[in-house]
HTML snippet that shows the backbone in 3Dmol.js (N, CA, C, O; Angstrom):
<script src="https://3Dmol.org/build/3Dmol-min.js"></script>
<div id="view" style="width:600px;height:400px;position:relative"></div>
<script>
const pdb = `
ATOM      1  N   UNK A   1       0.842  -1.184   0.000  1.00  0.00           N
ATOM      2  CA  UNK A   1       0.000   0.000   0.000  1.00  0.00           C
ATOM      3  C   UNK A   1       0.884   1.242   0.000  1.00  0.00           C
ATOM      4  O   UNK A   1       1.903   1.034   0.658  1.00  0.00           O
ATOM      5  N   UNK A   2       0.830   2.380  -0.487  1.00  0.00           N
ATOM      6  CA  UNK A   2       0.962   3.696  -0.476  1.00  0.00           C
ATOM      7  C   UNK A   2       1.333   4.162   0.199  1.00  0.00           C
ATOM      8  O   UNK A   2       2.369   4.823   0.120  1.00  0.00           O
ATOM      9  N   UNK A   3       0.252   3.933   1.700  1.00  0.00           N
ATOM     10  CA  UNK A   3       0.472   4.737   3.011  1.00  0.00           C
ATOM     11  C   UNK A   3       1.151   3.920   4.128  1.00  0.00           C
ATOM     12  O   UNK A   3       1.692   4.190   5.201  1.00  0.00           O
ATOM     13  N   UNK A   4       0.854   2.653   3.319  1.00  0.00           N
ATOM     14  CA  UNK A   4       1.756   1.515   4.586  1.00  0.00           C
ATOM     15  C   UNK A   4       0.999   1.036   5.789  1.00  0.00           C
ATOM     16  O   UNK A   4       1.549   0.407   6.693  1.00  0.00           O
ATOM     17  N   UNK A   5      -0.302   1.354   5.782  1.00  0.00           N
ATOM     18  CA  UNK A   5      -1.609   0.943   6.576  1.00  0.00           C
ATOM     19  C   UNK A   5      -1.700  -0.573   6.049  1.00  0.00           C
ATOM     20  O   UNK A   5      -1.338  -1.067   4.981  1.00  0.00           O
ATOM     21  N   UNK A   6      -2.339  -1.158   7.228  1.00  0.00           N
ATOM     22  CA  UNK A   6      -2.636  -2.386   6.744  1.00  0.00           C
ATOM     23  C   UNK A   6      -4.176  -2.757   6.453  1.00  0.00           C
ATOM     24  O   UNK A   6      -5.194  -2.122   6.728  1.00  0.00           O
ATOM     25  N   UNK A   7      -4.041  -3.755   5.932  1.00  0.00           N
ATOM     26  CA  UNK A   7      -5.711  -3.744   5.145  1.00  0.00           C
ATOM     27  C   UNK A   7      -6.711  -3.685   6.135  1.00  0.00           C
ATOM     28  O   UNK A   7      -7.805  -3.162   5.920  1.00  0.00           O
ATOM     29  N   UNK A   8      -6.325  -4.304   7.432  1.00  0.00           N
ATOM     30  CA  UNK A   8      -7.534  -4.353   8.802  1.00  0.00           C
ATOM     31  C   UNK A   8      -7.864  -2.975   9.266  1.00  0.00           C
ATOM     32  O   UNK A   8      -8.957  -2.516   9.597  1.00  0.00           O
ATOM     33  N   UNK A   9      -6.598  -2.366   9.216  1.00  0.00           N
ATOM     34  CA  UNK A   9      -7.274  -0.741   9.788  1.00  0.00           C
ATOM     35  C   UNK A   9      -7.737   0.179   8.646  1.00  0.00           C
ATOM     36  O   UNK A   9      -8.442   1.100   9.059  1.00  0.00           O
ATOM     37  N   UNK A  10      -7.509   0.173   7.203  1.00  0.00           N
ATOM     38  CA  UNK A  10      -8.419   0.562   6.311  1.00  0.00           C
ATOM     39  C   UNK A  10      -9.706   0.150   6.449  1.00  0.00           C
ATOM     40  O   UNK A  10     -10.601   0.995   6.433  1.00  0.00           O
ATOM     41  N   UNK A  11      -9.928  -0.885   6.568  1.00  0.00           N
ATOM     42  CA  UNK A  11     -11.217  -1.747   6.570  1.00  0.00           C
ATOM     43  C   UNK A  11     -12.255  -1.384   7.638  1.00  0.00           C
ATOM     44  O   UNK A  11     -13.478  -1.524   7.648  1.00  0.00           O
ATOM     45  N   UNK A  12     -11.368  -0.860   8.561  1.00  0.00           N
ATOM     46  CA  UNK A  12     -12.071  -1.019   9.998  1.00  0.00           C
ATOM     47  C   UNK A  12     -12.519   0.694   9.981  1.00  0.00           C
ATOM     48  O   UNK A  12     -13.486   1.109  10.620  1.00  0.00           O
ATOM     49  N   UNK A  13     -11.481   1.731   8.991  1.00  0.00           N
ATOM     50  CA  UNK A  13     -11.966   3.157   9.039  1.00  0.00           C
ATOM     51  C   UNK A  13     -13.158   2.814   7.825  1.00  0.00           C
ATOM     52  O   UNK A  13     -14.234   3.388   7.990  1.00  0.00           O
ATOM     53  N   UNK A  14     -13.043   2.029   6.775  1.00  0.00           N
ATOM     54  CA  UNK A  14     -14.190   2.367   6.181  1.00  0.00           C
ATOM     55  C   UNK A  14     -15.599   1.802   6.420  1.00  0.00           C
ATOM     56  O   UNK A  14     -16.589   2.292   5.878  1.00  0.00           O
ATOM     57  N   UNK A  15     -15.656   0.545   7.416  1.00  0.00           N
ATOM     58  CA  UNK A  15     -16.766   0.475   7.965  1.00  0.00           C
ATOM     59  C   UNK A  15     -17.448   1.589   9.066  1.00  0.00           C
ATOM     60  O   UNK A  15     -18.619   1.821   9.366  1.00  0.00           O
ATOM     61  N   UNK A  16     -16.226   2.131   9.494  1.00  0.00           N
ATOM     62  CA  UNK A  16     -17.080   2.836  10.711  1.00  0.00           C
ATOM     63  C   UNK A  16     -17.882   4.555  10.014  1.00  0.00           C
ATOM     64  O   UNK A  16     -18.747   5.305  10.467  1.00  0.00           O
ATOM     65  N   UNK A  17     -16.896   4.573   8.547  1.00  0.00           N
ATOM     66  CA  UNK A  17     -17.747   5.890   7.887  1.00  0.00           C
ATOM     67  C   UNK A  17     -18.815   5.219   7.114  1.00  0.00           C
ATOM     68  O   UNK A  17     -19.813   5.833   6.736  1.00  0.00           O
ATOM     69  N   UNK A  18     -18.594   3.833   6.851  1.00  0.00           N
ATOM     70  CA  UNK A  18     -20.437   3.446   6.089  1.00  0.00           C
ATOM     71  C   UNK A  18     -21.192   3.341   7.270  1.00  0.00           C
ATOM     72  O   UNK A  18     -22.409   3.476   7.150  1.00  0.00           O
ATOM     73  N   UNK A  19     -20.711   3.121   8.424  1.00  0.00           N
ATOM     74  CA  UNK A  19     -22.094   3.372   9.397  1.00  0.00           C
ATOM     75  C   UNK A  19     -22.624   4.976   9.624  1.00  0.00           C
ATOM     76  O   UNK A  19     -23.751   5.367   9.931  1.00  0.00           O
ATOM     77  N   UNK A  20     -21.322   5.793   9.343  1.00  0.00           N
ATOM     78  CA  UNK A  20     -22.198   6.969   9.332  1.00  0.00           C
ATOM     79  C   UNK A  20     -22.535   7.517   8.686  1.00  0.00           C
ATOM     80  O   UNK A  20     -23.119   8.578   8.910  1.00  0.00           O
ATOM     81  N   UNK A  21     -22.248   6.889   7.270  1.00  0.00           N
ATOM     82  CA  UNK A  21     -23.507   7.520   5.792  1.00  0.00           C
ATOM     83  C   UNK A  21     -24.674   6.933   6.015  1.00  0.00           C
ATOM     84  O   UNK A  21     -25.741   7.521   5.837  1.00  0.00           O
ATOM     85  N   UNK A  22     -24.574   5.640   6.454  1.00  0.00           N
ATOM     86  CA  UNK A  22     -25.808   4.836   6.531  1.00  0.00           C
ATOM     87  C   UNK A  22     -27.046   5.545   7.632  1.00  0.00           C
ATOM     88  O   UNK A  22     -28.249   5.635   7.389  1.00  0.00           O
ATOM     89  N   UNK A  23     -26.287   6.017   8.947  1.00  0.00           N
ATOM     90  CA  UNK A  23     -27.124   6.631   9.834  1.00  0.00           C
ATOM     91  C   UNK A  23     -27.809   8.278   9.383  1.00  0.00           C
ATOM     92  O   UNK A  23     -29.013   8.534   9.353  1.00  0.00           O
ATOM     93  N   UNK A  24     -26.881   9.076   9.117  1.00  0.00           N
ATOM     94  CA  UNK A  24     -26.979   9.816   8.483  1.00  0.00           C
ATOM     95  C   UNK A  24     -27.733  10.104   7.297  1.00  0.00           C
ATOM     96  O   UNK A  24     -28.199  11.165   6.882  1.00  0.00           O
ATOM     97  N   UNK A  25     -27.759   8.854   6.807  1.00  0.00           N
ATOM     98  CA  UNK A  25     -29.061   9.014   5.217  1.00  0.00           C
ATOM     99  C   UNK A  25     -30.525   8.264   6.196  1.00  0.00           C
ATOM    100  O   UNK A  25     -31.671   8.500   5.811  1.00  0.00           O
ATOM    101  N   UNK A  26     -30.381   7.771   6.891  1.00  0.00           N
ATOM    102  CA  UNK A  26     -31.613   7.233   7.147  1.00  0.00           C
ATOM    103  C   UNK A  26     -32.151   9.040   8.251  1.00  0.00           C
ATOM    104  O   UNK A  26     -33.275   9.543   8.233  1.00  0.00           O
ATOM    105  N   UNK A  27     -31.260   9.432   8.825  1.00  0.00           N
ATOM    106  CA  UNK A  27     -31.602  10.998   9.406  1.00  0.00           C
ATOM    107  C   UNK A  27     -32.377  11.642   8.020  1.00  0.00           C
ATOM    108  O   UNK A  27     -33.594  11.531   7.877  1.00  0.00           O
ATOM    109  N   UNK A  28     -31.890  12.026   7.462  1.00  0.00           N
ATOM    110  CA  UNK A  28     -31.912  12.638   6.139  1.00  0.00           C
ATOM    111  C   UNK A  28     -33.162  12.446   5.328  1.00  0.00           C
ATOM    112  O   UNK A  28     -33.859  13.347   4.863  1.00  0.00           O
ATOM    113  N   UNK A  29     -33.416  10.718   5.186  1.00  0.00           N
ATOM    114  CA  UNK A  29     -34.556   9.966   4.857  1.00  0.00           C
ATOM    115  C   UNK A  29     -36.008  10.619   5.636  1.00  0.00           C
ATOM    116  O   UNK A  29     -37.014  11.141   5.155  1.00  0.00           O
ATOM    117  N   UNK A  30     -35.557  10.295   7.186  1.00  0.00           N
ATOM    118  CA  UNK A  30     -36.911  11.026   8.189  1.00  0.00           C
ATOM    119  C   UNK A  30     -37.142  12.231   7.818  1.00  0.00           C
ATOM    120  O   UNK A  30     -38.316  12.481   7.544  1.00  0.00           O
ATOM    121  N   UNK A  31     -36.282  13.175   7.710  1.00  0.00           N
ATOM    122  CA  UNK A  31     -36.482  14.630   7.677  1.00  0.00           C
ATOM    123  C   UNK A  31     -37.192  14.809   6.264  1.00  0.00           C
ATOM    124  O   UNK A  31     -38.276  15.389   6.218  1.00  0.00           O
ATOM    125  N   UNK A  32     -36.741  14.438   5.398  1.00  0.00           N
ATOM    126  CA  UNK A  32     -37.535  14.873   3.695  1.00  0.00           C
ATOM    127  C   UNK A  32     -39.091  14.123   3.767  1.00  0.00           C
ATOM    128  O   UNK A  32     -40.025  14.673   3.183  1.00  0.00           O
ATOM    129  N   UNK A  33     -39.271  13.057   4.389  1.00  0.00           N
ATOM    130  CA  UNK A  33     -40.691  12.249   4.892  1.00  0.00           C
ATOM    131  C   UNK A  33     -41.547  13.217   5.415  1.00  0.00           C
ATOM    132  O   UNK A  33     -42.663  13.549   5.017  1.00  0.00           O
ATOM    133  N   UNK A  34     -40.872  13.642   6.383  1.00  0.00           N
ATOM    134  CA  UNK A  34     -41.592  14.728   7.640  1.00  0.00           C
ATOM    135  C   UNK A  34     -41.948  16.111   7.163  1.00  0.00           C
ATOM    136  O   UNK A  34     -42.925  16.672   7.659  1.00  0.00           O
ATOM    137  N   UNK A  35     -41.145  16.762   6.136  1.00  0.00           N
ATOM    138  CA  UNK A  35     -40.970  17.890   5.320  1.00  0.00           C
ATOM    139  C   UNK A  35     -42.134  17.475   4.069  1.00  0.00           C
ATOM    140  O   UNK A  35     -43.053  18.202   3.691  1.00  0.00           O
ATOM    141  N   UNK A  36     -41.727  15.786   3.447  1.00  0.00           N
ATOM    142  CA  UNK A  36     -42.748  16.151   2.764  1.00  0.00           C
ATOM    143  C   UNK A  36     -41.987  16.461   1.057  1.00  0.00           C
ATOM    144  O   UNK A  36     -42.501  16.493  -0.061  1.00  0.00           O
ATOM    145  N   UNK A  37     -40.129  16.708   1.679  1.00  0.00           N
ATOM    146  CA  UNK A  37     -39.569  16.821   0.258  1.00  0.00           C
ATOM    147  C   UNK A  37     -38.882  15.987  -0.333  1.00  0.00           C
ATOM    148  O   UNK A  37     -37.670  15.925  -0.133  1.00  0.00           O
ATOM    149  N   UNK A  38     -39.747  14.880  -1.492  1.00  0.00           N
ATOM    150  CA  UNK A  38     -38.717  13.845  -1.899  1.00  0.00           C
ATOM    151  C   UNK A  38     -37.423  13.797  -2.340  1.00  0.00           C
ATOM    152  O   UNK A  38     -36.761  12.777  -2.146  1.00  0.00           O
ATOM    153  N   UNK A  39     -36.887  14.903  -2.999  1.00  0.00           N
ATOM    154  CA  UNK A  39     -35.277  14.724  -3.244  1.00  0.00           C
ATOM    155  C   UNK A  39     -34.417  14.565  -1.995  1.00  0.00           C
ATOM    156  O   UNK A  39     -33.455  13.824  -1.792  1.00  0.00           O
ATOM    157  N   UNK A  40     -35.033  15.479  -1.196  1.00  0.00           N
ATOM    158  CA  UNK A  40     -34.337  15.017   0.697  1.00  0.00           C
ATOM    159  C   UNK A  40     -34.150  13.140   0.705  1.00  0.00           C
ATOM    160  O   UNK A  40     -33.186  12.414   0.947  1.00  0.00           O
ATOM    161  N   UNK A  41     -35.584  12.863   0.316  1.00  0.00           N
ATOM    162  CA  UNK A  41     -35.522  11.716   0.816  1.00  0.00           C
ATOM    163  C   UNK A  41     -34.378  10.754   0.156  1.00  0.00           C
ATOM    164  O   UNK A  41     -33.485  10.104   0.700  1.00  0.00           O
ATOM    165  N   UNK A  42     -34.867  10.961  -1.723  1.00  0.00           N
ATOM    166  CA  UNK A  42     -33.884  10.177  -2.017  1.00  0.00           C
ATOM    167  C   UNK A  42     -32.661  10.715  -1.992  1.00  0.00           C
ATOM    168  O   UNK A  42     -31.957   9.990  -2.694  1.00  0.00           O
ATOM    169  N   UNK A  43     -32.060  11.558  -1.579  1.00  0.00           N
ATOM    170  CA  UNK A  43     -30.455  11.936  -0.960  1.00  0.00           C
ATOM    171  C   UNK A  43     -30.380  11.016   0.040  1.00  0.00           C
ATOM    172  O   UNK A  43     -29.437  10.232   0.145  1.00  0.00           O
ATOM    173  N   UNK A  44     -31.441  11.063   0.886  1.00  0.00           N
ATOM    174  CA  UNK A  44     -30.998  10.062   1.938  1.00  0.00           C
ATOM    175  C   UNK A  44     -31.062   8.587   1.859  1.00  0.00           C
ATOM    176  O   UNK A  44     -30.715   7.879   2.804  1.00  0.00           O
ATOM    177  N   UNK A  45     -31.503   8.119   0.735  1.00  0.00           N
ATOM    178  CA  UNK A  45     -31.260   6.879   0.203  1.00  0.00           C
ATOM    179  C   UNK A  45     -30.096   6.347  -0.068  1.00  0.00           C
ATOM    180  O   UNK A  45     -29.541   5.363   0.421  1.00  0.00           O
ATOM    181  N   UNK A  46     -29.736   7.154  -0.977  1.00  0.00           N
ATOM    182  CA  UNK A  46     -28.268   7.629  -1.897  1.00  0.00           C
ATOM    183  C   UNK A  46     -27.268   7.212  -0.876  1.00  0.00           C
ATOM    184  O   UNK A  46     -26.664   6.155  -1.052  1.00  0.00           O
ATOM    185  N   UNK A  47     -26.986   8.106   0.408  1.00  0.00           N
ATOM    186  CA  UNK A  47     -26.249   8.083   1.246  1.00  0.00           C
ATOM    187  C   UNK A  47     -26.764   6.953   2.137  1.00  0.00           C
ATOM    188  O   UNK A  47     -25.844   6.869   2.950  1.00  0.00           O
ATOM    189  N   UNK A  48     -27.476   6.227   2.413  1.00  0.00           N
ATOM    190  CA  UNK A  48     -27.656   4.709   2.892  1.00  0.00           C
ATOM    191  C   UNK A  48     -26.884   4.196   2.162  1.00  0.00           C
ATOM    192  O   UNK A  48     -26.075   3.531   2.810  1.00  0.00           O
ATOM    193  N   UNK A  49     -26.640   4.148   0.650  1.00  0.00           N
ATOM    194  CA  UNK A  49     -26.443   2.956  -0.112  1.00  0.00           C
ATOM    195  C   UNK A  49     -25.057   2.979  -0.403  1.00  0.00           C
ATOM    196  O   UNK A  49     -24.353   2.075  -0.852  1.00  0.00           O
ATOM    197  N   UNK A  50     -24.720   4.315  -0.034  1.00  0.00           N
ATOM    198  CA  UNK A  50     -23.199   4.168  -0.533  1.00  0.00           C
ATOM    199  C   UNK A  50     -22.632   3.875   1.207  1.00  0.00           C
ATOM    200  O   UNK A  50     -21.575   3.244   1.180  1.00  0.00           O
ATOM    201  N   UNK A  51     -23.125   4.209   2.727  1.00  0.00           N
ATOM    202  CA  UNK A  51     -22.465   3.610   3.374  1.00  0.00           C
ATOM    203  C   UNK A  51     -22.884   1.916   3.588  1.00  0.00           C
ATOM    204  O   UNK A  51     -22.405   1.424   4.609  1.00  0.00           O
ATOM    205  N   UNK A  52     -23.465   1.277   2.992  1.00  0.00           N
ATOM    206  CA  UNK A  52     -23.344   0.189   2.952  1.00  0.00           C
ATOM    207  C   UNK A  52     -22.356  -0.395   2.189  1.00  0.00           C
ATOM    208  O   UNK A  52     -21.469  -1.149   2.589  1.00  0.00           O
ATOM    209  N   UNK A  53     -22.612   0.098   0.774  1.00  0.00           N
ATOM    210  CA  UNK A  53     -21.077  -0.098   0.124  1.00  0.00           C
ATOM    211  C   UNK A  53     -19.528   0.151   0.736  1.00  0.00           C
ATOM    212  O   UNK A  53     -18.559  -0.579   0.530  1.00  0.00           O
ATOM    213  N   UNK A  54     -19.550   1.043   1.323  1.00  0.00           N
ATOM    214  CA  UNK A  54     -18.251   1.643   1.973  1.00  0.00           C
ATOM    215  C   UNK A  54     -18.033   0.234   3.263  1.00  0.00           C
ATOM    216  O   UNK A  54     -16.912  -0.263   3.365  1.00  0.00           O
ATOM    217  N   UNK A  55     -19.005  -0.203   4.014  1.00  0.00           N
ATOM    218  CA  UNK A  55     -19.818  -1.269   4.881  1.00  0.00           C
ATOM    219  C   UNK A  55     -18.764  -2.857   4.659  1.00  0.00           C
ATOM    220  O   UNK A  55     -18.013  -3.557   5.338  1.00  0.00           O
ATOM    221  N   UNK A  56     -19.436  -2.794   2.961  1.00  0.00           N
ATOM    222  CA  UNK A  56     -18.764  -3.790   2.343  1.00  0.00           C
ATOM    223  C   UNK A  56     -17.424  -3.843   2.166  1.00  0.00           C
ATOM    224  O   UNK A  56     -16.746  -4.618   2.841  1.00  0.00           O
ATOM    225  N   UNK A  57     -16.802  -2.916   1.111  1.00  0.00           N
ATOM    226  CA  UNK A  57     -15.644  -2.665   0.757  1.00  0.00           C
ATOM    227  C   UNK A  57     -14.477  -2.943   2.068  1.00  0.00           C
ATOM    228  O   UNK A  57     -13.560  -3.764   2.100  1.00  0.00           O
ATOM    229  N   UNK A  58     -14.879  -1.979   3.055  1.00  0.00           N
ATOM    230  CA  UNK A  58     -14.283  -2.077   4.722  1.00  0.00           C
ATOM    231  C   UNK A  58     -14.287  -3.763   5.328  1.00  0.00           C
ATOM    232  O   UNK A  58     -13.376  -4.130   6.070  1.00  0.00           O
ATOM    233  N   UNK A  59     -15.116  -4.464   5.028  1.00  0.00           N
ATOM    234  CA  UNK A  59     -15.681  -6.187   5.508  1.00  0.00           C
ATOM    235  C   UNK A  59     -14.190  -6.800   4.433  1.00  0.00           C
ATOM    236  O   UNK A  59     -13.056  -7.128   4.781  1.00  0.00           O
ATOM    237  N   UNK A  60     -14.658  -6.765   3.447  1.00  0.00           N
ATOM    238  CA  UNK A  60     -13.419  -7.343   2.351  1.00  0.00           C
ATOM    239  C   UNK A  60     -12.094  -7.267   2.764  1.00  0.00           C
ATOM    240  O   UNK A  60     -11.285  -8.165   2.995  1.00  0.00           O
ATOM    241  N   UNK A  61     -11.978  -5.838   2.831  1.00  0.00           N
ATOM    242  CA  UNK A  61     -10.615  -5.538   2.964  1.00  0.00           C
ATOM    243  C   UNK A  61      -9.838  -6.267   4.565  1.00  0.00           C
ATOM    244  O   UNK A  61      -8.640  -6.478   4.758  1.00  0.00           O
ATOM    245  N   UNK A  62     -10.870  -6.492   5.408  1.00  0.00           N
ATOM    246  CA  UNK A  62     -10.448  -7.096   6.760  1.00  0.00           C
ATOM    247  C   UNK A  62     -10.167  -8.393   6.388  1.00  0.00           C
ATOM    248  O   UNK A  62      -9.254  -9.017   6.928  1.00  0.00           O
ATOM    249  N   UNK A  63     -10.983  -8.946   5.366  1.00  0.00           N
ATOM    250  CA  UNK A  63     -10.727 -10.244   5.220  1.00  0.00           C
ATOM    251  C   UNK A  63      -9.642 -10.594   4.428  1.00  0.00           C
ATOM    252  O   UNK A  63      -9.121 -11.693   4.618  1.00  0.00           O
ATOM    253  N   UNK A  64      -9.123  -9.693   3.395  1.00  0.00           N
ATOM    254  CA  UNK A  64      -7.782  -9.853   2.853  1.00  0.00           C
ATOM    255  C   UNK A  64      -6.936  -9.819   3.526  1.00  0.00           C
ATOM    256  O   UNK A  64      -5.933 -10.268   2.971  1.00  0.00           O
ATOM    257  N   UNK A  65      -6.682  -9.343   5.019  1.00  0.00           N
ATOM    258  CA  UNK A  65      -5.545  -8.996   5.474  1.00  0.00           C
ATOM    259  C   UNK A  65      -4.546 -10.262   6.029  1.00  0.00           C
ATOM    260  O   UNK A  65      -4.598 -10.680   7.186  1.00  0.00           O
ATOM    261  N   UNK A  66      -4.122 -10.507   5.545  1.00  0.00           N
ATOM    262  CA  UNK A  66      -3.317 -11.922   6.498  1.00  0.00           C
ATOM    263  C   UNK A  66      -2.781 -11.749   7.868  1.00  0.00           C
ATOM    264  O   UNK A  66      -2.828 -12.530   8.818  1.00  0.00           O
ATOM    265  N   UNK A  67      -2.168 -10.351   7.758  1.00  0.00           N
ATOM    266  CA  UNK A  67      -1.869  -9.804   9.360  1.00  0.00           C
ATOM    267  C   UNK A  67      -2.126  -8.888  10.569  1.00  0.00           C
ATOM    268  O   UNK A  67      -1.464  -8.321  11.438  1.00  0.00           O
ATOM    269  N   UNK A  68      -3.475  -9.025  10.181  1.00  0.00           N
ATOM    270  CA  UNK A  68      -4.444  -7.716  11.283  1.00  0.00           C
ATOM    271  C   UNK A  68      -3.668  -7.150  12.544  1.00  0.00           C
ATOM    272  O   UNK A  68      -3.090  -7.746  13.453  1.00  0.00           O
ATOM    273  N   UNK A  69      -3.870  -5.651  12.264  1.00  0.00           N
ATOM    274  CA  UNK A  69      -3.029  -5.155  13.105  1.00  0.00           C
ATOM    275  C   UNK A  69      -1.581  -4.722  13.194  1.00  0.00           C
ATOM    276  O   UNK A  69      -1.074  -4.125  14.144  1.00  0.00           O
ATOM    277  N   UNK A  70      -0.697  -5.283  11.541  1.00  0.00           N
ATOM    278  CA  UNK A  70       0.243  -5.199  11.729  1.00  0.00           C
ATOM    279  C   UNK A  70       0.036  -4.237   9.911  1.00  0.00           C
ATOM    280  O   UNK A  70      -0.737  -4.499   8.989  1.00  0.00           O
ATOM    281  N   UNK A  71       1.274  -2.940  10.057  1.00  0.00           N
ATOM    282  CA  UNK A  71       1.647  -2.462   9.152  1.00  0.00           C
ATOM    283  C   UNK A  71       3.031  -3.398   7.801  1.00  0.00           C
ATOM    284  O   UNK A  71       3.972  -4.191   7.831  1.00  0.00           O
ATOM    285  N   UNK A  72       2.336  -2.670   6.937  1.00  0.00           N
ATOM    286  CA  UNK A  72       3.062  -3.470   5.631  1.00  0.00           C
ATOM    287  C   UNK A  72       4.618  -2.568   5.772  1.00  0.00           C
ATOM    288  O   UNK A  72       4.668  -1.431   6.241  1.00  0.00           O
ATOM    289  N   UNK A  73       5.731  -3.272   5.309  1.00  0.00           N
ATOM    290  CA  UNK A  73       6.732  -2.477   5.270  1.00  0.00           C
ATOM    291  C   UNK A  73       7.019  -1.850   3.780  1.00  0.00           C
ATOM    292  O   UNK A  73       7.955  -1.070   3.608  1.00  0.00           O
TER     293      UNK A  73
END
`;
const viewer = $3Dmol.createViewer("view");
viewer.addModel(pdb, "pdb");
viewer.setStyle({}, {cartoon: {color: "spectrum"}});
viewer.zoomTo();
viewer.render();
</script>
């Protein structure tokens, strides 16, 4: 890698920002419901779906790692 991070702690920062697109779009979701304005809503879809992806991507990358916890030289 680039930065010399190892794949578990990439993995582990990008799950913890798909949980907060994911929370964050479902916020987002309530508010355009409650308002009444659908592009709110589907923004807040949008941003569910990409922190699930981010969710995923972060899951993978833990599982590639052969040495969790330890930096690449």
């Amino acid at each position: 890698m680039a930065d010399d991070k190892d794949l578990a702690t990439e993995g582990a920062k990008d799950r913890l920002e798909g949980a907060g697109n994911q929370v964050g779009g479902r916020i987002r979701n309530a508010v355009g419901g409650a308002t009444g304005d659908t592009g709110e809503q589907l923004k807040g879809k949008a941003q569910e779906v990409k922190g699930k992806v981010q969710d995923a991507v972060g899951k993978a990358k833990e599982r590639m790692d052969p040495n969790p916890g330890v930096d690449e030289a």
